[in-house]
N, C-alpha and C positions, 0 to 999 in steps of 0.2 A: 600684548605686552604694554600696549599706552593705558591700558586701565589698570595695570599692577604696578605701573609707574605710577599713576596718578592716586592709586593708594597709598602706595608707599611716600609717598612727596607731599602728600595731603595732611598726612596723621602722625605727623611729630611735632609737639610739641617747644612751643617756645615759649621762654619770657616775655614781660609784655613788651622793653625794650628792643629784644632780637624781632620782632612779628616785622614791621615796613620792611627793613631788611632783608628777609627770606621771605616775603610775598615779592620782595621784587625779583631774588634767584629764584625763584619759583616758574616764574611767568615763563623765560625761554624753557625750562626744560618741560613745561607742558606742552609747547611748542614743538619742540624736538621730538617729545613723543606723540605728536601726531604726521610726522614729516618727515621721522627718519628711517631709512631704509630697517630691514630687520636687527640684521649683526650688531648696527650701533641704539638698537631699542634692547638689546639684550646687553650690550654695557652700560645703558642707561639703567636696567632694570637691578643689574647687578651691585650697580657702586649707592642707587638709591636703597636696595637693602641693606649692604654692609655700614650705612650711614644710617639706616632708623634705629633708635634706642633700644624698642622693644624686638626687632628682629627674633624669631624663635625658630628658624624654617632651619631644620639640622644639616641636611646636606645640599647646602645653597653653591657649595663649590661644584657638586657633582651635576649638581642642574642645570649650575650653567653653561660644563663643558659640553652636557647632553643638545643646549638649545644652540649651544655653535654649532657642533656637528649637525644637527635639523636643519640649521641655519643652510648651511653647505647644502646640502641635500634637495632643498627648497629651491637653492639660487641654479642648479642644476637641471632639475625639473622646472621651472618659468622660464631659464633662459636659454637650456641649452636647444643646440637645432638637429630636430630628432628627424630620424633615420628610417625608412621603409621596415619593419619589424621583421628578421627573420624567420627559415620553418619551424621554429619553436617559440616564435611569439613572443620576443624579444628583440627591442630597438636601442643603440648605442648614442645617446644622446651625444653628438659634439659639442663641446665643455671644454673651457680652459680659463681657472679662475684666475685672480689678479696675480697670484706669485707663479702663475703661468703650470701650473698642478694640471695633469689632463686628468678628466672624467675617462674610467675604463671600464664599467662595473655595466652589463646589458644588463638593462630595466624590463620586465616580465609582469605581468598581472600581481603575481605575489609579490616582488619587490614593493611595486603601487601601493597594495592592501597593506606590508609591512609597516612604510613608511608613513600610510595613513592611519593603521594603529600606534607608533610611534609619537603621532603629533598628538594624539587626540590623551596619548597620558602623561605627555608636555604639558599640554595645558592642564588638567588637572591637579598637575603639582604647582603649577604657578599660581592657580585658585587658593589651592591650601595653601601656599608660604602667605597669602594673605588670612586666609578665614582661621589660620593655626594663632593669630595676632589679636583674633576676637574681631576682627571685622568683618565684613560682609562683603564682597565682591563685586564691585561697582558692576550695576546691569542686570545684578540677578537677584533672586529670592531667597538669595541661601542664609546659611547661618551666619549670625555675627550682627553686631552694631552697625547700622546704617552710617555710613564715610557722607552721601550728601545727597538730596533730598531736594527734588524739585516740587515748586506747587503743585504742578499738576499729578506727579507719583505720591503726593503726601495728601490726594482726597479719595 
């Protein structure tokens, strides 16, 4: 999420006027997205698309309610305090997130694998809401215009 933030945050444009300005709001929320827990890297990620110009990513509402619920999901499995797994090989995480919601759902091998195929095409759409923009995906090789370029990646 900090590198689709830092796309998105990096690559709008301004007049020459507006630039001091928005390098200085800039600076905390590159900050922020190295430092903030999930849930608030996916409002970061969000309110930084609905504010870039060129935004093209069509279903940026449905993504993001996908990457709350992951969100949840995530804070679940790191935090909750899991349980001797039953005879069918399922453990009832104890879970109770901030507005006091209990986790009830036994977790199973396939739950694991679900939710690990679930993340893994999370992230492929947050790739493309960037490389759909004509950029390239900070980190990687892929398609799109280079966003920034270190000396040592540009020999």
């Amino acid at each position: 999420m900090g590198k689709a933030i830092f796309a998105l945050t990096t690559t709008v444009r301004y007049d020459e006027a507006e630039i001091q300005g928005a390098f200085e709001r800039w600076l905390p929320t590159l900050e922020r997205a190295l430092t903030d827990p999930l849930g608030g890297l996916i409002e970061s990620y969000g309110k930084a698309y609905r504010n870039h110009p060129d935004a093209t990513f069509g279903n940026r509402d449905d993504l993001l309610d996908e990457l709350r619920r992951a969100s949840a999901i995530r804070n679940v499995l790191c935090h909750g305090s899991w349980q001797k797994p039953d005879a069918e090989g399922r453990s009832l995480p104890l879970f109770v997130n901030r507005h006091r919601e209990v986790f009830c759902t036994p977790v199973d091998i396939e739950f694991l694998r679900q939710t690990q195929r679930g993340a893994v095409e999370l992230v492929c759409h947050v790739i493309n809401s960037i490389t759909a923009m004509g950029w390239q995906f900070p980190g990687m090789m892929g398609p799109g215009a280079v966003i920034y370029q270190t000396k040592t990646s540009a020999q």
